[in-house]
LUMDOGU-160874 format. One line per field, with one value per residue (C-alpha): residue number from 1; x, y, z. Coordinates in steps of 0.5 Angstrom, whole numbers. Each point is the difference from the previous one (the first is absolute). Layout:
% residues N
n: c(NUM/...)
east: c(X/...)
north: c(Y/...)
up: c(Z/...)
***
This chain:
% residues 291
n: c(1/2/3/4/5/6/7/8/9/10/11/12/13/14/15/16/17/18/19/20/21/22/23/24/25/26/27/28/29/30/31/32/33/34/35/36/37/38/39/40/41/42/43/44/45/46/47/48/49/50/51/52/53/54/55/56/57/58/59/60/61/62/63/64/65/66/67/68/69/70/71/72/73/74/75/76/77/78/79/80/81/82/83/84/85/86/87/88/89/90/91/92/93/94/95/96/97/98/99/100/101/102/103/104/105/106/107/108/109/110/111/112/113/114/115/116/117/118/119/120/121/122/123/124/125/126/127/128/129/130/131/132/133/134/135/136/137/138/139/140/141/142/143/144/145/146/147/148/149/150/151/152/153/154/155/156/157/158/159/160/161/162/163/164/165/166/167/168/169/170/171/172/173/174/175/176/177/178/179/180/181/182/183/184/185/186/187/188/189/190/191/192/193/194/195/196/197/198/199/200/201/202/203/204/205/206/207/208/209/210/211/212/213/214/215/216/217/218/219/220/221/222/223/224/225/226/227/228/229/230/231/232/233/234/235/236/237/238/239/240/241/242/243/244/245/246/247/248/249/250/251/252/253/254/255/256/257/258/259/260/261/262/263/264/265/266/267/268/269/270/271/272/273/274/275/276/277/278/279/280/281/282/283/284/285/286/287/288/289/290/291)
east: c(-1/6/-3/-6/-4/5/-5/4/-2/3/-2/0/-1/2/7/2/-1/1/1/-3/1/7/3/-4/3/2/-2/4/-3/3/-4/2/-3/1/-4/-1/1/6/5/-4/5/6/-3/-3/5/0/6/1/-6/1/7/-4/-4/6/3/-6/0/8/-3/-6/-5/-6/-3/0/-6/0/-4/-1/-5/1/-5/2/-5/-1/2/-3/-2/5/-2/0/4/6/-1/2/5/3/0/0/7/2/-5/2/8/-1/-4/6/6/-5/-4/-1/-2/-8/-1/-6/-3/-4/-5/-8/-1/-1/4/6/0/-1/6/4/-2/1/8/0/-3/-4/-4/-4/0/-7/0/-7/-1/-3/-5/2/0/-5/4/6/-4/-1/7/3/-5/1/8/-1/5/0/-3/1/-5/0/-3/-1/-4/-2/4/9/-2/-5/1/3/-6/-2/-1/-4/-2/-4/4/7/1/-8/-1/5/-1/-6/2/5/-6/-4/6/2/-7/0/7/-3/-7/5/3/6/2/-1/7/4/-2/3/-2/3/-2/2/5/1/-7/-5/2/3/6/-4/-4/6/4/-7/0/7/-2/-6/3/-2/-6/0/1/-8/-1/4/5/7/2/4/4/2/3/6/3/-7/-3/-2/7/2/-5/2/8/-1/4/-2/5/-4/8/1/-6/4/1/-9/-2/5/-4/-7/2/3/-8/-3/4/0/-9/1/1/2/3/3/0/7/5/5/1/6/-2/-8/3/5/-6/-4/5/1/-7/-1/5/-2/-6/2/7/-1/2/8/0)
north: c(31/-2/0/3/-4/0/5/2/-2/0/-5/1/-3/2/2/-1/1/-4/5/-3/8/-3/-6/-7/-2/-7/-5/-6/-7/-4/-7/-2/-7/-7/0/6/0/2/0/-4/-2/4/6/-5/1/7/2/-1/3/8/-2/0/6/4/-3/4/6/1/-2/6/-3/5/-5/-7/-4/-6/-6/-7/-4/-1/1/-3/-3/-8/3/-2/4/2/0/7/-2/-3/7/4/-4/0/8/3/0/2/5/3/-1/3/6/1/0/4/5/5/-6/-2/-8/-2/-8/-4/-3/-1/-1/5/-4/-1/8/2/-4/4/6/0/-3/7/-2/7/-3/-5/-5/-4/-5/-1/8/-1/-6/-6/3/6/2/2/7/2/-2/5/5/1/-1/6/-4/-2/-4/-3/-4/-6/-3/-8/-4/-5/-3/-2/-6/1/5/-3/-4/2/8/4/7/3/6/0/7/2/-7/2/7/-1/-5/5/6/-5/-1/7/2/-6/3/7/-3/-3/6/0/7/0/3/-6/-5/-3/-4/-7/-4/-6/-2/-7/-2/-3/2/-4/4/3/3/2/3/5/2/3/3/3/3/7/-2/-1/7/1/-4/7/-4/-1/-7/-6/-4/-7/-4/-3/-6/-3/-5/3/3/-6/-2/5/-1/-7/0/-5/3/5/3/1/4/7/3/-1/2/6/1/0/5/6/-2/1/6/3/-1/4/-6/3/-5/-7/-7/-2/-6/2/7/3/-1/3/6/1/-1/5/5/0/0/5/5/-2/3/6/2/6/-2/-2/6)
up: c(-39/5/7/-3/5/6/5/6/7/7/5/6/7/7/1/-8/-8/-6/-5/-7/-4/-4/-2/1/8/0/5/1/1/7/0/7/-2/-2/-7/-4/-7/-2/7/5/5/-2/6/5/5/4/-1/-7/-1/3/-4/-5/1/1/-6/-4/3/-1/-8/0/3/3/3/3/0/4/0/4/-6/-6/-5/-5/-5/3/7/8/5/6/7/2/7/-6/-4/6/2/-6/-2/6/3/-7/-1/8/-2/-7/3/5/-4/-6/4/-7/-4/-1/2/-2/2/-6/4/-1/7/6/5/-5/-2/8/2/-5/1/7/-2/-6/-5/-2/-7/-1/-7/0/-7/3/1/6/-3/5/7/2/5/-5/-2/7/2/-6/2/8/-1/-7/-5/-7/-4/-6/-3/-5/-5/0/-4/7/5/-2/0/-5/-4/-6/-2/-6/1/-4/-1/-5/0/5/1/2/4/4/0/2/6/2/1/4/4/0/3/5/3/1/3/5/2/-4/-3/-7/-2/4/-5/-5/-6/-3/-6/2/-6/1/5/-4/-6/-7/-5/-4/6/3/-6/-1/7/-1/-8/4/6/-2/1/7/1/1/6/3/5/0/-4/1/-4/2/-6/3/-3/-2/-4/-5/-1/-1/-5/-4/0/1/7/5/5/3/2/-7/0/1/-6/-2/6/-1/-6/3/5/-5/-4/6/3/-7/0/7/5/8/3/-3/5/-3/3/-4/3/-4/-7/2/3/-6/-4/3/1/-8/-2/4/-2/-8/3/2/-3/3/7/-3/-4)
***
């Protein structure tokens, strides 16, 4: 059944909610580096950044996700000073201009994600889920925000090496769980997690392709869930497009499957077309609003 699967949660923090009851919320993506994948470098310069997220949030966007690391399969670390310096300003500008729209930082450091919440950022995006610095969970814990938690098969650097699952769905089920418990015996409230499996971070085509024809299933871990397919390989792969811009109209596809298999929030570029989705996929599901 349409949306079956797409249980209603609220998630909370002090002084705001992120409502996941209806439609699927749209974040946009804002890579304030120089090497993401898809559009490194064409943000890097602060300015041109928080145009950018104005840009989105005049196209639909629920939210803005903000990065200073690309995560890219292949990637390098970042020196946390450098990812500071490059999302803070823009975090601390967006926030002032947008003070109704939810920031969150995409950070696997403590040091990164504290910067960014001290500039306005309120949700923390771990690839890592909380694996690579001890002292994220605490964080996120003492300061009440969301989470959400990753799936990665390894390290970016590493993760598209040969990966292999006895079976994708369960495999990361059952990582996510562990994170999930993890989480909570850190402190942070079990209602503001958030889950992601990771589609692109150590996974082959096929691996991917099943992740969105199974994401009913995801439904068992009883979290609200994040989809992530924005212009990605494995798109490409399928359509035979090199250019991860001409990705849009396969992304768009991945993204009315996933809302349709019950998804809360979409990490999309392309804001517009996403938000169309959505909102479609959601009225085929319930007519009854348009009457």
């Amino acid at each position: 059944m349409i949306e079956a699967n797409r249980k209603p949660y609220q998630i909370t923090w002090p002084g705001g909610t992120l409502d996941l009851t209806g439609r699927p919320l749209v974040m946009g993506v804002l890579n304030v580096t120089p090497d993401s994948f898809s559009d490194g470098g064409e943000h890097f310069d602060h300015a041109v950044a928080v145009d950018r997220a104005a840009e989105m949030i005049r196209q639909g966007a629920d939210l803005i996700d903000v990065g200073g690391e690309s995560t890219r399969p292949g990637s390098e670390a970042v020196p946390p000073a450098e990812q500071i310096r490059r999302t803070q300003p823009v975090i601390a500008a967006v926030r002032q201009a947008f003070p109704d729209v939810p920031i969150s930082i995409d950070a696997r450091l403590a040091e990164v994600a504290a910067a960014a919440l001290d500039a306005g950022a309120i949700l923390i995006n771990d690839v890592a889920a909380l694996r690579d610095d001890a002292a994220m969970a605490p964080l996120a814990a003492e300061r009440q925000v969301p989470v959400i938690l990753m799936h990665m098969l390894g390290a970016p650097k590493t993760m598209q090496q040969d990966p292999r699952y006895d079976d994708v769905i369960a495999d990361i089920s059952t990582f996510l769980r562990e994170r999930i418990d993890a989480a909570v015996a850190a402190g942070i409230d079990r209602r503001r997690i958030i889950v992601d499996p990771g589609i692109g971070f150590g996974k082959t085509v096929r691996h991917n392709l099943e992740i969105v024809k199974r994401w009913h299933e995801l439904a068992a871990l009883d979290a609200p869930t994040l989809v992530g397919p924005s212009r990605k390989r494995f798109i490409g792969s399928v359509l035979g497009i090199d250019d991860a811009h001409d990705r849009v109209l396969g992304t768009a596809a991945v993204v009315a499957a996933a809302t349709l298999a019950g998804a809360h929030i979409v990490r999309v570029h392309d804001v517009r077309q996403a938000a169309d989705v959505t909102r479609m996929c959601h009225a085929i599901a319930h007519p009854d609003l348009h009457a």
